[in-house]
C-alpha positions in Angstrom: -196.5 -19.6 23.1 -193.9 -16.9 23.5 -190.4 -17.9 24.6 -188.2 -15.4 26.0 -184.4 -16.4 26.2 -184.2 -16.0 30.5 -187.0 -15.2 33.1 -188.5 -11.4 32.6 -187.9 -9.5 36.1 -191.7 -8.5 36.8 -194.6 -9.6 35.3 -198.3 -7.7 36.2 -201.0 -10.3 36.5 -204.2 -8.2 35.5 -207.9 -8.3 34.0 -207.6 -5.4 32.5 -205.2 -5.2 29.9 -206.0 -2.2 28.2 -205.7 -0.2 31.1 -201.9 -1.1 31.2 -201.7 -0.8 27.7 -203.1 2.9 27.4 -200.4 3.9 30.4 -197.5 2.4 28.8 -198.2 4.1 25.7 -198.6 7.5 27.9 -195.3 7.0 29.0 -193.3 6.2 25.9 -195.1 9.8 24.5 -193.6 11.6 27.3 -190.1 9.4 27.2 -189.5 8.3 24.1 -188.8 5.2 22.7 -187.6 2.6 25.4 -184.1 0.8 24.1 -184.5 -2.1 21.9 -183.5 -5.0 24.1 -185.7 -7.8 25.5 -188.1 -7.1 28.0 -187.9 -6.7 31.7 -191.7 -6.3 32.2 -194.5 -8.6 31.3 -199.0 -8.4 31.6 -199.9 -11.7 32.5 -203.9 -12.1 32.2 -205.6 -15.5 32.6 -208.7 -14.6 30.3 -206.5 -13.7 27.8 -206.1 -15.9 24.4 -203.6 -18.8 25.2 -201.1 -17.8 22.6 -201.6 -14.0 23.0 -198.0 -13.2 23.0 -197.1 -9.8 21.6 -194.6 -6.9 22.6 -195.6 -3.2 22.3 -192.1 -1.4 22.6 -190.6 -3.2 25.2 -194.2 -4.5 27.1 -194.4 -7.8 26.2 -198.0 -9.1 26.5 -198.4 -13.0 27.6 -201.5 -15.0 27.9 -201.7 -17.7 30.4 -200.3 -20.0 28.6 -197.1 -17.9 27.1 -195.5 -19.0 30.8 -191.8 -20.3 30.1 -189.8 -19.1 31.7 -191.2 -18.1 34.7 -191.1 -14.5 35.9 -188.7 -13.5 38.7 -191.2 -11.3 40.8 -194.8 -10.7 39.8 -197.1 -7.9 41.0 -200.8 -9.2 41.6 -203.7 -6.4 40.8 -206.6 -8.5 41.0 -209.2 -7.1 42.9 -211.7 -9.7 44.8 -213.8 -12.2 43.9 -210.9 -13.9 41.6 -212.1 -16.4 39.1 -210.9 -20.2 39.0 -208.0 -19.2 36.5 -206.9 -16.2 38.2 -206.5 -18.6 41.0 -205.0 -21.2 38.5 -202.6 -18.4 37.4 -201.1 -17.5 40.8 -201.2 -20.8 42.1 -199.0 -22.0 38.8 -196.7 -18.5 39.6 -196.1 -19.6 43.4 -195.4 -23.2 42.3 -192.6 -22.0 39.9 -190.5 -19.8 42.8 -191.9 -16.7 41.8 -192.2 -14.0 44.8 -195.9 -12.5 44.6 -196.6 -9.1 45.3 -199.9 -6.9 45.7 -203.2 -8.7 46.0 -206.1 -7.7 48.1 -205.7 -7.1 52.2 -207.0 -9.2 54.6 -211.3 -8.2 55.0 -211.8 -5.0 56.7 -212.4 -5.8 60.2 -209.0 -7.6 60.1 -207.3 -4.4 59.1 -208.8 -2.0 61.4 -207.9 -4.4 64.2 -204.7 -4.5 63.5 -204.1 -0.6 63.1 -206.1 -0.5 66.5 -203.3 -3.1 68.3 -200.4 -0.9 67.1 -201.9 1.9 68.7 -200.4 4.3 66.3 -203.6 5.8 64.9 -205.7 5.3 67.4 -206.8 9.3 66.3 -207.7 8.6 62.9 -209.8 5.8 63.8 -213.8 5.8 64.0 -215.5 3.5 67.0 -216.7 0.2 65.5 -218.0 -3.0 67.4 -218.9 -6.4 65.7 -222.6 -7.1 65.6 -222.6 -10.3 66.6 -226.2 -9.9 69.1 -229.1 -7.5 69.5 -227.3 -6.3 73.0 -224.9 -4.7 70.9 -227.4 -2.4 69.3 -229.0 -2.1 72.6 -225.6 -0.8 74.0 -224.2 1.2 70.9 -223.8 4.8 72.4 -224.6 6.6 69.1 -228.0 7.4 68.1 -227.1 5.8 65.0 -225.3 3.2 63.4 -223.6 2.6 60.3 -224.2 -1.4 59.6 -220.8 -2.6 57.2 -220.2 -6.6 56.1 -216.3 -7.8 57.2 -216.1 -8.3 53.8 -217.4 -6.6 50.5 -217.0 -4.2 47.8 -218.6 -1.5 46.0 -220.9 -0.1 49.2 -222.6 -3.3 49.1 -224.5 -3.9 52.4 -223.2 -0.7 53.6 -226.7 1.1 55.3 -227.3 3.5 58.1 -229.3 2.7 60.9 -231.1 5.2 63.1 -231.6 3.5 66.6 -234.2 6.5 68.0 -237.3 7.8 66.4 -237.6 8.1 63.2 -236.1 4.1 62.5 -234.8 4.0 59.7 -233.1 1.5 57.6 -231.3 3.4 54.6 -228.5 2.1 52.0 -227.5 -0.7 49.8 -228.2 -4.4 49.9 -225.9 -7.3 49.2 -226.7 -6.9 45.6 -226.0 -3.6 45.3 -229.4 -2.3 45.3 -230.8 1.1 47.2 -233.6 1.2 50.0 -234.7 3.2 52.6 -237.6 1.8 55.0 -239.0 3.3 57.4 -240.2 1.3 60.9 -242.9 2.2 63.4 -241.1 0.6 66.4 -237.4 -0.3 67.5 -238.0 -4.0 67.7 -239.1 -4.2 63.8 -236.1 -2.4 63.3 -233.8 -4.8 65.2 -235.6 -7.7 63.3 -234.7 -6.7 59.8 -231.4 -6.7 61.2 -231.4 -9.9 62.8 -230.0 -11.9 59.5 -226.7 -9.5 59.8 -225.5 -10.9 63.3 -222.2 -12.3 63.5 -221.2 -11.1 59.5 -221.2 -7.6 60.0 -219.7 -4.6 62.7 -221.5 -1.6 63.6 -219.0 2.2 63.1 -219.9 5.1 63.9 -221.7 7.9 61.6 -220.0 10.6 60.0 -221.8 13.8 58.8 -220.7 12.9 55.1 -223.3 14.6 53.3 -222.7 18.4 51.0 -225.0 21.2 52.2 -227.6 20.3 48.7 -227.7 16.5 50.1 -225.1 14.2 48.6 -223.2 11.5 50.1 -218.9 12.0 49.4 -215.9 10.4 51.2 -212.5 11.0 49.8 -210.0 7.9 48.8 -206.4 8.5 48.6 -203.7 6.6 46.8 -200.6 6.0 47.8 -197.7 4.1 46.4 -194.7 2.6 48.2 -192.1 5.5 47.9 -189.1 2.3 47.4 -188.7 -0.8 47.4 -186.6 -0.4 50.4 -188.7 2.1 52.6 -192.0 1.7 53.7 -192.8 5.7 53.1 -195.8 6.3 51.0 -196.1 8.3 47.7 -199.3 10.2 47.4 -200.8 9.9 44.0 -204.2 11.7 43.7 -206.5 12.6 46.4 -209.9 11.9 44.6 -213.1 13.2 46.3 -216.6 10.6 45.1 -219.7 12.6 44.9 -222.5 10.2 45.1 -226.1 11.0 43.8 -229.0 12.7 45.9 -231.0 10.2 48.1 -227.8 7.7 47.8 -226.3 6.7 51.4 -223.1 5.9 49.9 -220.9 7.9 47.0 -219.1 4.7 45.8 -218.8 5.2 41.6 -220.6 1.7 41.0 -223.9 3.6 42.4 -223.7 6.7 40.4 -220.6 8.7 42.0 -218.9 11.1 40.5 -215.1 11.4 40.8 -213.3 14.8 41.7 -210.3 16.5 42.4 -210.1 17.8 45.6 -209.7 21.3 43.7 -212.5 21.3 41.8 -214.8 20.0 45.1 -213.3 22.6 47.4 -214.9 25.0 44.3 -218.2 23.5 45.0 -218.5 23.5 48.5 -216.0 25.9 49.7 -217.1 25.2 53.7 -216.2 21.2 53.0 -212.6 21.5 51.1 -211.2 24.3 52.9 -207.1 24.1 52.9 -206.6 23.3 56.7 -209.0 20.0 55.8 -207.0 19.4 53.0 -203.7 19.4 54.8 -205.3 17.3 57.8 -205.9 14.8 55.1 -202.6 15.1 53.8 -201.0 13.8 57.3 -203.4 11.7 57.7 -202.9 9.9 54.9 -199.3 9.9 55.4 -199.1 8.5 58.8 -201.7 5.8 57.8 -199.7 4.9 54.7 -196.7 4.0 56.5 -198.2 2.1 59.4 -200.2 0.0 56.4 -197.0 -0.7 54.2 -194.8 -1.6 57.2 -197.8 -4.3 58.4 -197.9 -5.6 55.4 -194.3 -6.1 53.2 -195.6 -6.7 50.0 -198.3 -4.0 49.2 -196.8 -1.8 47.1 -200.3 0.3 46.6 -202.9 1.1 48.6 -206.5 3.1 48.8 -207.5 4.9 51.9 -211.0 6.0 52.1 -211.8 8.7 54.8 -214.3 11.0 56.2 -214.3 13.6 58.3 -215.9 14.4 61.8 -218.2 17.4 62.3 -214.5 19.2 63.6 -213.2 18.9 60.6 -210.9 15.7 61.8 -210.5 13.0 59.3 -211.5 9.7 59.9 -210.3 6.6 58.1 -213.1 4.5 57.2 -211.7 1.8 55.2 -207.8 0.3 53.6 -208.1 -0.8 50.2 -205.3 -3.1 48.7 -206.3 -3.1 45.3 -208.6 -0.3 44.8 -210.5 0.5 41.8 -208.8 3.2 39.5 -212.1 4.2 37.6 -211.6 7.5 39.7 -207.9 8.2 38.0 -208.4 7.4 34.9 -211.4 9.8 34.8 -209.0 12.6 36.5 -206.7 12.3 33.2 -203.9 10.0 31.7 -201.4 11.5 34.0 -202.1 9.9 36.9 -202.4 6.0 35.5 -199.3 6.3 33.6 -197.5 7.7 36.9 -198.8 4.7 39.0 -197.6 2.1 36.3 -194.0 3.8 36.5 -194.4 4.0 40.3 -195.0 0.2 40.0 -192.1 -0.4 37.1 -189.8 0.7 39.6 -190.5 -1.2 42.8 -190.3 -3.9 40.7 -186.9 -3.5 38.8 -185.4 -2.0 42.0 -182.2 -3.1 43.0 -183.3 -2.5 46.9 -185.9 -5.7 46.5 -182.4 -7.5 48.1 -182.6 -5.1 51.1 -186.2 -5.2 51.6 -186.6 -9.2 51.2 -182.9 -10.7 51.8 -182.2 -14.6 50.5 -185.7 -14.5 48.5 -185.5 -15.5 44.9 -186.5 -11.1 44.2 -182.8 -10.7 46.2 -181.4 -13.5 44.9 -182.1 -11.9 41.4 -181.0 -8.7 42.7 -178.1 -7.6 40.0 -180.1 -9.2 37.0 -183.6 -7.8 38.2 -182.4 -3.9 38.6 -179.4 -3.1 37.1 -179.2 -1.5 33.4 -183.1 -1.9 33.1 -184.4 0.0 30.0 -187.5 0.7 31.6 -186.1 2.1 34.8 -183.9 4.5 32.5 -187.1 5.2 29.7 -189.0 6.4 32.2 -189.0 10.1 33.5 -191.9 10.7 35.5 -190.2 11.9 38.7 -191.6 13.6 41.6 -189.7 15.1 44.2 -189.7 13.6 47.9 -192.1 15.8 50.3 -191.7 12.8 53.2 -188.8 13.1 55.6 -187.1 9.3 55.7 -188.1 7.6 58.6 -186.1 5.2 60.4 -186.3 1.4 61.6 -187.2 -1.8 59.6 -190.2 -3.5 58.9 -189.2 -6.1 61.1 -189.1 -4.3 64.3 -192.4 -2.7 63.5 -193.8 -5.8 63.2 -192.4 -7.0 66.5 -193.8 -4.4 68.2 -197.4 -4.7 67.1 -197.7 -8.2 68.1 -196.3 -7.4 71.8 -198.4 -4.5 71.7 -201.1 -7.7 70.8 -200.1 -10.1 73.5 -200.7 -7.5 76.1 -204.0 -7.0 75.1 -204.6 -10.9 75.3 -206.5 -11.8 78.4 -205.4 -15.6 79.9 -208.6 -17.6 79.9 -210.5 -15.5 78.1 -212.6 -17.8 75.0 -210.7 -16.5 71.4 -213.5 -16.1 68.7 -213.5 -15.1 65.3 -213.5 -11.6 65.8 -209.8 -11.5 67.2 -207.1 -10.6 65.0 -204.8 -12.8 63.8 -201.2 -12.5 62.3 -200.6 -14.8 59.8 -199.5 -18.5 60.9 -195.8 -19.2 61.2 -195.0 -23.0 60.1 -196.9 -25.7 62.4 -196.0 -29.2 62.6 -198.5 -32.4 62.7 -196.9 -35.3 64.4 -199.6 -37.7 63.7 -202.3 -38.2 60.4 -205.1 -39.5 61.9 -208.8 -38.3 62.0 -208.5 -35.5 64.3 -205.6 -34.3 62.6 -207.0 -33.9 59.5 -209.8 -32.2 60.8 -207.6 -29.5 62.2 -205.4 -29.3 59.4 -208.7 -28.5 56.7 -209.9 -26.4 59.8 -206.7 -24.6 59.2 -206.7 -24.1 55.2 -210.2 -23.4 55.6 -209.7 -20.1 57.0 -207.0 -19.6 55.0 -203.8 -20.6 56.6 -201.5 -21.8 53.4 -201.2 -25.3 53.3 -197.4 -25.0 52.0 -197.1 -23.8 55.9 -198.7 -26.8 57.6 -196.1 -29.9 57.7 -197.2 -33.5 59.0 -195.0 -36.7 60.0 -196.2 -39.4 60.5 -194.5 -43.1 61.9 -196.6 -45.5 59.5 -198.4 -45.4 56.8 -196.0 -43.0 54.2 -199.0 -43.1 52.1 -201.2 -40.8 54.3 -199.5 -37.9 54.0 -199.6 -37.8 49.9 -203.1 -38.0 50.4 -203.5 -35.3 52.8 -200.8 -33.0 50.5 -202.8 -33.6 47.8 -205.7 -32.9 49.4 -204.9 -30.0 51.3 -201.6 -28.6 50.0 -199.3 -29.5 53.5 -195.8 -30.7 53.2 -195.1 -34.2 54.2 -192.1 -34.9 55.9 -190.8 -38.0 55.7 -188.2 -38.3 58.8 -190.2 -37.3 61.9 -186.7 -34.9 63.5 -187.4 -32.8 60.6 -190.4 -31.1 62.7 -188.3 -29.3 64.2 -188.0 -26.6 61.6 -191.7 -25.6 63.0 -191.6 -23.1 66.2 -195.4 -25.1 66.9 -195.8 -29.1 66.9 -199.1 -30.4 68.0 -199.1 -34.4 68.7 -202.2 -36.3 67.6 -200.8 -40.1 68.4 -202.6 -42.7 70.5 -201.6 -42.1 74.6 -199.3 -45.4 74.7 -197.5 -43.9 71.0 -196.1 -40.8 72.9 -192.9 -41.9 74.3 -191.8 -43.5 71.0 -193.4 -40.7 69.1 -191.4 -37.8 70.7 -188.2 -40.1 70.7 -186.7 -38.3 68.0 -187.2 -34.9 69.0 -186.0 -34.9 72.4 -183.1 -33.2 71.9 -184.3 -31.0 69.0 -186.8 -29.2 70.7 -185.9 -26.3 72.6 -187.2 -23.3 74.4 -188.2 -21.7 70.8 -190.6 -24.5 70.7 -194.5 -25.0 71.1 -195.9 -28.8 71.9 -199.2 -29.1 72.1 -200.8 -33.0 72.7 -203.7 -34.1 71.8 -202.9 -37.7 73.1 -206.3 -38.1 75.7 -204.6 -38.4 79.5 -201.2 -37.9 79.0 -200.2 -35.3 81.5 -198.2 -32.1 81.4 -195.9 -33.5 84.0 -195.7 -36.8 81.4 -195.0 -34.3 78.4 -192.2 -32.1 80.4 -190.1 -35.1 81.5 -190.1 -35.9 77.3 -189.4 -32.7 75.8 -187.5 -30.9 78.7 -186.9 -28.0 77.1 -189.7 -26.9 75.1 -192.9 -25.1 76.2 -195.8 -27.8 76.5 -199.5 -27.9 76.2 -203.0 -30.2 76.2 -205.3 -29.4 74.1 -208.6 -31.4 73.7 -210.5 -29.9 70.4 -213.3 -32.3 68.8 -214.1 -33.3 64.7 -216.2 -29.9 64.3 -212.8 -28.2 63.5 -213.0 -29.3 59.9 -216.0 -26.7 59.6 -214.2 -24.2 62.3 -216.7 -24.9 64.7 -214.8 -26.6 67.6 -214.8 -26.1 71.0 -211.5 -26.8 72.8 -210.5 -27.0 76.2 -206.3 -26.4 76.5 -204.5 -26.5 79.7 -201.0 -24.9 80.1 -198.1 -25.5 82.9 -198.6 -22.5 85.7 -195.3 -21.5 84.8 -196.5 -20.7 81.1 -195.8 -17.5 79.9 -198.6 -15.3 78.1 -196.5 -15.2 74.7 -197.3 -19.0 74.6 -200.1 -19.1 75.7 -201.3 -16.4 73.1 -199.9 -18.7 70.3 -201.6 -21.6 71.2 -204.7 -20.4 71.0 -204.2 -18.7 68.3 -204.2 -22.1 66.5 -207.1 -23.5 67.9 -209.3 -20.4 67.6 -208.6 -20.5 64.1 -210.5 -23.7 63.9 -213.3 -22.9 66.0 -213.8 -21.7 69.9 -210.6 -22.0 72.2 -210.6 -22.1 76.0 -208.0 -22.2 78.9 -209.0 -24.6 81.6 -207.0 -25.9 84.3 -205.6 -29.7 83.9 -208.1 -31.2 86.6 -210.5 -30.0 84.6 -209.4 -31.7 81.6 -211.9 -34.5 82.0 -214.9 -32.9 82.0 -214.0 -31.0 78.6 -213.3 -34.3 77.0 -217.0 -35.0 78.3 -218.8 -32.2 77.8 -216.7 -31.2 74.3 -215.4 -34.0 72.6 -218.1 -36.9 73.8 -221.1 -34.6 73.8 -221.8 -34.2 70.1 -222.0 -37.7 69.7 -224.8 -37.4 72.3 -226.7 -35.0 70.7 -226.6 -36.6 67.4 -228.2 -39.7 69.5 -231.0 -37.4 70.5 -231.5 -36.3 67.3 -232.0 -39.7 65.7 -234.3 -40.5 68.8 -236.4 -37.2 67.9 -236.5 -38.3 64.1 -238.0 -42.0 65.0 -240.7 -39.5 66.9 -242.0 -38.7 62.9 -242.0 -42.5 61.5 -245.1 -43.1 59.8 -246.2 -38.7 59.4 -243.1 -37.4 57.7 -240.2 -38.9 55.7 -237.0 -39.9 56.5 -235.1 -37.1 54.4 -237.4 -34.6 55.1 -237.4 -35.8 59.0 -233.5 -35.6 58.8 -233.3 -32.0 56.9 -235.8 -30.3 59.5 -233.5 -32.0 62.3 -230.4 -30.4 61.0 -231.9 -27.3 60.7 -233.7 -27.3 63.9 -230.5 -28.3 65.7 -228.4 -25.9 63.7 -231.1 -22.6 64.1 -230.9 -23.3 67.9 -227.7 -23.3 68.2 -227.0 -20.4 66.7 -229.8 -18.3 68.4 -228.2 -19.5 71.3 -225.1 -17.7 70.2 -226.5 -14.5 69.2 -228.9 -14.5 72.0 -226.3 -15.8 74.8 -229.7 -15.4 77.7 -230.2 -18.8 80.2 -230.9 -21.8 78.6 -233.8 -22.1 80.8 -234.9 -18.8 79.6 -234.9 -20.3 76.0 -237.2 -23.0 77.3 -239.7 -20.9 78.7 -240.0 -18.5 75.2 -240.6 -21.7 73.2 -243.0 -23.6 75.7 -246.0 -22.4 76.0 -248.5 -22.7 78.8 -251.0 -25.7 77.5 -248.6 -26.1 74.3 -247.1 -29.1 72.9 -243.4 -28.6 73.9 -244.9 -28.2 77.2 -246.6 -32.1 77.1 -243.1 -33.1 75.7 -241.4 -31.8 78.5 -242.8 -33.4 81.0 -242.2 -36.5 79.1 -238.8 -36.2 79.6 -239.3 -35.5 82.9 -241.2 -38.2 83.7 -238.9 -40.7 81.9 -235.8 -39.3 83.4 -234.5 -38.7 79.7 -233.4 -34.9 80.8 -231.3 -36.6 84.5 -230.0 -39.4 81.5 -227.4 -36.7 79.9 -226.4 -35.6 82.9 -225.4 -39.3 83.4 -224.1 -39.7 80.3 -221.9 -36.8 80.6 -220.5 -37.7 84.4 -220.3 -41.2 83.1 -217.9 -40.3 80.4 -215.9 -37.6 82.9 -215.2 -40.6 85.0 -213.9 -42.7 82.0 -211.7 -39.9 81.2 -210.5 -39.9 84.1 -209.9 -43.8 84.3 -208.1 -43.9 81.1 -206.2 -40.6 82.3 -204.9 -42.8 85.1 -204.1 -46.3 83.1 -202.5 -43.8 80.6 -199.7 -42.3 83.9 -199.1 -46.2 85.0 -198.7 -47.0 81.3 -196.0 -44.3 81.1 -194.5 -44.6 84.4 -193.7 -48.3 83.4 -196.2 -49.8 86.1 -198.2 -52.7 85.3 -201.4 -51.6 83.4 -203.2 -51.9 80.3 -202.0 -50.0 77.3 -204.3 -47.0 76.7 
C-alpha cells in the first residue's frame, strides 16, 4: 500500500489508466520536468492490482487499496454501467469526506427536460414526446419518428421509424445490432413497437445523412473554463462519419472520427463556415446553461445535428463522453483535457464556487504553489466574454420557471422532471414508512438525505440505516434540519408525536401526515406555523408503484404543493384530491389491493385439481400484472377492455355471467363503499379522540 505523508488534493477515479498515463507524459514533453515534491494528483482505478502504487514524475498511481489518506477532492470519469467495485470505490471516497466531482448526468430525457423548463434553448431543441401508448404515434405530427431509450449508450436502441408508406423499422437494437425491416401495414408496424412503451420517447428526424449516404452528427467537448465560472472551454469539435446503410454514426458501429476541417473538405455543402459558426454558439450557449444546472460537471459532450436550414439541433448531453474520437484526432487534444482537468481541481476558486465544503475548506493547501498547476503550459486564450450571476440564482430561476409549469391536480408520473431531493424527515419507522423510504432510494434519492426518528424502538432505525443508507436521529426536534417531514405514527400518536416540534417548525417547513383521519384543521392547530398536508399512499411504493391521494389546505400555495408531490411521485402515481374525498382514496387506493389479491387467490382455487399451485400462482401474477399494464398503455374504457377479450359464445363470456349472476361483480362495489364508510368512522373517532371527547382511541 502506498502512504503519502497528507491527503493528495485531486485524485481521478478511472478504468483506463493508460489513457491518463499517455497524456501526462504528453505534457511533461511539452513542459518539462514537473518539481520534485510529493504529489498533488493521484489515478485511482478499482480494477487495478491492490498494491499498484507507483509515481511517474509527479502522477502517483494508486490501486484501490493504496487509499490512506484519503483524497481531498476526486474527479469521477466513469462512464455507465459501473461495476460493483467502481461503486465500492466511490462509495468508500464519499464515506471518507471526500467532495466527488464528474460522473455521468442524469438519463437523457431528464436532461432535455430540464433544458426545456429553463427556457433558455428552447431554439436548439428538437420536438420529442415520451412513448408511453400507441396514441402517441397516432398523433406524432412528423411522418417519421426517431424511437430513442431514456437511457443508453452507444446508439443502442436508437432506430428510425417511418409512420406512412413505405413502414419501416431501421437502426440498432438493445444489443447493439443493425436491422432494417420492412412492414406491409401500419398496425404491424405499431406492434413491433409495442415492447418500447413507457421506456422510450419519440424526437424528431433530422436529415443527417452526406450526399453518398452516410449517417454523421457532430459532438463537441467542452470543459469548465474555471472552477469559479460556469463558461465553457471548447476542446475539439469532432464530426462521426458512420458506415453506408448504418442509421447511426456512433464509433462502436463502425464511425469514423473527423475534424470538422477535414469533413467540410469532403462535403463542402455540409461544413460550410456559417454552419460551423452556428455550432460554435450553439455549443456555447448550451455549455453554460449545462454547467450552471449541474455544479460539479467539469466536462461535457454535446452531440448535435442540424435541420435542413442549416440550424443546429442538440440531440443529446453527455457527462462523461467517450474520448476514442480525441485521441484518434492526435495527442494534443487528451493531454489539453487532462491539464484542463488538473486545474479545476488544484484551483484556488473551488472555495468560491463550493463555500464551507471540505474542496473550500482545503482551499490554501489544495491550490496554492501546486507543481502541476505551474508545470503545465498548455494555455489557450479566452474567446468567451465573462458572464455574470451565480449558479445559485440560475438554479433558482429554473425551478420557478418549473413550478409555473406545474398544473394543481394534475396526476405527476415518471416522465416529470425532477430536481434532486433536498433532506426529508421520517417521523415514524413503521411499515409504510419503510416502504416509502426504499421507494425513495430506489429511484435514486441518496439515502444519506433521508433522516428518520422514531419514539420507541432505537433499534429500528440501525436496521433501516443499514439497510437503506438513511440517517437516524436519535432526538425527534432534530427533524427540523429537513425543509419536508412526513408523519407515519398511529392517529391517537400525533399529538405526542409532534410535541417536540411545535415550536421548531416554521413557515420554511413541509408536514405531510400519513396518520389515517387526522384532519388538516387537527394538523394546523399542532404545527401552527408550518405548511401541512394528508397524504394517503399504499405498500406498492417500495416498487414505485403507488397510487396516492394528498389533500392540501385551500390556502396552499403552488410552491408547496409542487414539493409534495414531488415526493410522492417519486415513489409511484401522486394525486390532489380534496379532504372530503379522503375516504374513498383510502378505499379505493390503500384497501383495494388487498381486494384484488383476494380475487386472485379465488381465481387460482378455479385451477385445483388441472394445474399446479406454482404454476397457478405464476400465470396469476402475470395475468394480473400484463393487464394492468395494457391498461396503462392503452388508457381506452374498462368496459371497452371487456368486450376485446370476451368473445361472443367464448369462455370469458360464460364466466361473466357467472359473476353476474352471483353478484360477485355488485360485491367490490360493496366492499369498496364498505370500507369508505369505515374510513370515515374512524376519521370521526380519530377528531373526538383529539378534541379530548369521549371516544375510543383510534
Amino acid at each position: 500500500m502506498l502512504l503519502l505523508p497528507s491527503p493528495p488534493a485531486l485524485a481521478i477515479v478511472t478504468r483506463t489508466l493508460g489513457e491518463y498515463v499517455s497524456a501526462f507524459r504528453h505534457i511533461l514533453c511539452r513542459s518539462g520536468p514537473a518539481p520534485k515534491r510529493r504529489a498533488d494528483a493521484v489515478l485511482l482505478a478499482a480494477n487495478a492490482r491492490p498494491n499498484a502504487g507507483g509515481k511517474l514524475a509527479g502522477l502517483t498511481l494508486w490501486g484501490e487499496a493504496a487509499f490512506f489518506p484519503p483524497p481531498r477532492r476526486a474527479y469521477v470519469s466513469l462512464a455507465p454501467p459501473l461495476q460493483r467495485k467502481e461503486r465500492q470505490l466511490l462509495f468508500r471516497l464519499k464515506r471518507s469526506g471526500t467532495e466527488l466531482f464528474g460522473g455521468p448526468l442524469p438519463n437523457k430525457t431528464t436532461v432535455h427536460e430540464l433544458l426545456v423548463r429553463t427556457g433558455e434553448a428552447d431554439d436548439l431543441l428538437p420536438y420529442r414526446r415520451p412513448l408511453t401508448s400507441l396514441r402517441d404515434l397516432e398523433e406524432w405530427p412528423f411522418p417519421a419518428a426517431v424511437v430513442k431509450p431514456r437511457a443508453g449508450s452507444r446508439g443502442r436502441g436508437v432506430r428510425l421509424a417511418t409512420l406512412s408508406p413505405p413502414y419501416l423499422l431501421w437502426g440498432q437494437d438493445a444489443h447493439g445490432l443493425s436491422f432494417r425491416t420492412a412492414y406491409q401495414r401500419r398496425e404491424d408496424l405499431f406492434a413491433a413497437l409495442v415492447p418500447d412503451l413507457g421506456g422510450t420517447f419519440l424526437e424528431e428526424p433530422l436529415p443527417l445523412l452526406t450526399p453518398d449516404g452516410r449517417p454523421y452528427d457532430v459532438r463537441v467537448f467542452l470543459l469548465r473554463e474555471a472552477a469559479c465560472a460556469d463558461r465553457p472551454y471548447l476542446l475539439a469539435v469532432v464530426v462521426r462519419l458512420g458506415l453506408r446503410g448504418r442509421f447511426t454514426a456512433n464509433l462502436h458501429t463502425g464511425g469514423t472520427p473527423l475534424s470538422f476541417r477535414e469533413f467540410a473538405r469532403r462535403y463542402p455543402d455540409l461544413g460550410t463556415a456559417e454552419r460551423k459558426e452556428r455550432l460554435r454558439k450553439a455549443a456555447v450557449r448550451v455549455g453554460a446553461l449545462v454547467f450552471r444546472l449541474f455544479p460539479r460537471a467539469w466536462e461535457v459532450g454535446l452531440d448535435f445535428g442540424f435541420r435542413a436550414t442549416g440550424e443546429p439541433v442538440l440531440l443529446e448531453v453527455n457527462g462523461t463522453p467517450g474520448r476514442t474520437s480525441l485521441r484518434a484526432l492526435g495527442a494534443d487534444l487528451p493531454a489539453r483535457r487532462l491539464t484542463r482537468l488538473l486545474r479545476l481541481g488544484l484551483s484556488p476558486c473551488a472555495a468560491e464556487r463550493y463555500p464551507g465544503s471540505v474542496v473550500g475548506k482545503a482551499r490554501a493547501r489544495a491550490g496554492r504553489g501546486c507543481p502541476l498547476l505551474r508545470g503545465l503550459s498548455a494555455r489557450t486564450k479566452d474567446p468567451y466574454p465573462r458572464e455574470t450571476g451565480t449558479i445559485a440564482q440560475t438554479a433558482a430561476g429554473g425551478r420557478e420557471r418549473a413550478s409555473k409549469g406545474r398544473e394543481e391536480g394534475a396526476v405527476v408520473g415518471p416522465w416529470s422532471y425532477r430536481e434532486p431531493l433536498a433532506e426529508v424527515g421520517f417521523l415514524g419507522a413503521g411499515r409504510i414508512a419503510e416502504a416509502l423510504i426504499a421507494g425513495l432510494v430506489a429511484s435514486g434519492t441518496d439515502g444519506g438525505s433521508i433522516l428518520v426518528a422514531n419514539r420507541t424502538r432505537a433499534e429500528r432505525l440501525d436496521e433501516l440505516a443499514g439497510r437503506y443508507g438513511v440517517r437516524p436521529v436519535r432526538n425527534v426536534s432534530d427533524l427540523a434540519r429537513a425543509p419536508l417531514i412526513v408523519l407515519a405514527v398511529k392517529p391517537k400518536d400525533v399529538p405526542e408525536a409532534l410535541s417536540p416540534l411545535r415550536d421548531l417548525l416554521g413557515p420554511e417547513h413541509v408536514l405531510v401526515s400519513l396518520a389515517a383521519g387526522v384532519p388538516l384543521a387537527a394538523l394546523t392547530r399542532l404545527v401552527p406555523k408550518a405548511a401541512v398536508a394528508r397524504a394517503m399512499p399504499n405498500t406498492a411504493a417500495q416498487v414505485r408503484a403507488s397510487a396516492t391521494g394528498i389533500a392540501f389546505p385551500a390556502e396552499t400555495p403552488s410552491a408547496v404543493r409542487g414539493r409534495v408531490l414531488d415526493l410522492f411521485s417519486r415513489v409511484g402515481s401522486a394525486v390532489e384530491v380534496e379532504e372530503r374525498a379522503m375516504d374513498a382514496v383510502t378505499a379505493l387506493a390503500g384497501s383495494g389491493p388487498a381486494f384484488l389479491y383476494a380475487a386472485l387467490e379465488a381465481m387460482v382455487q378455479g385451477t385445483e385439481g388441472a394445474l399446479a399451485p406454482e404454476v397457478a400462482l405464476r400465470l396469476a401474477r402475470q395475468m394480473f400484472a400484463g393487464a394492468a399494464r395494457l391498461w396503462e398503455v392503452d388508457p381506452a374504457p374498462l368496459a371497452e377492455h371487456i368486450r376485446r377479450i370476451a368473445s361472443p359464445g367464448g369462455t370469458t363470456e360464460r364466466g361473466l355471467a357467472v359473476l353476474r349472476e352471483t353478484g360477485a361483480l355488485s360485491a367490490f362495489s360493496r366492499a369498496v363503499a364498505a370500507a369508505a364508510e369505515r374510513a370515515a368512522e374512524i376519521s370521526a373517532d380519530v377528531v373526538r379522540f383529539l378534541e379530548g371527547k369521549d371516544g375510543p382511541a383510534p
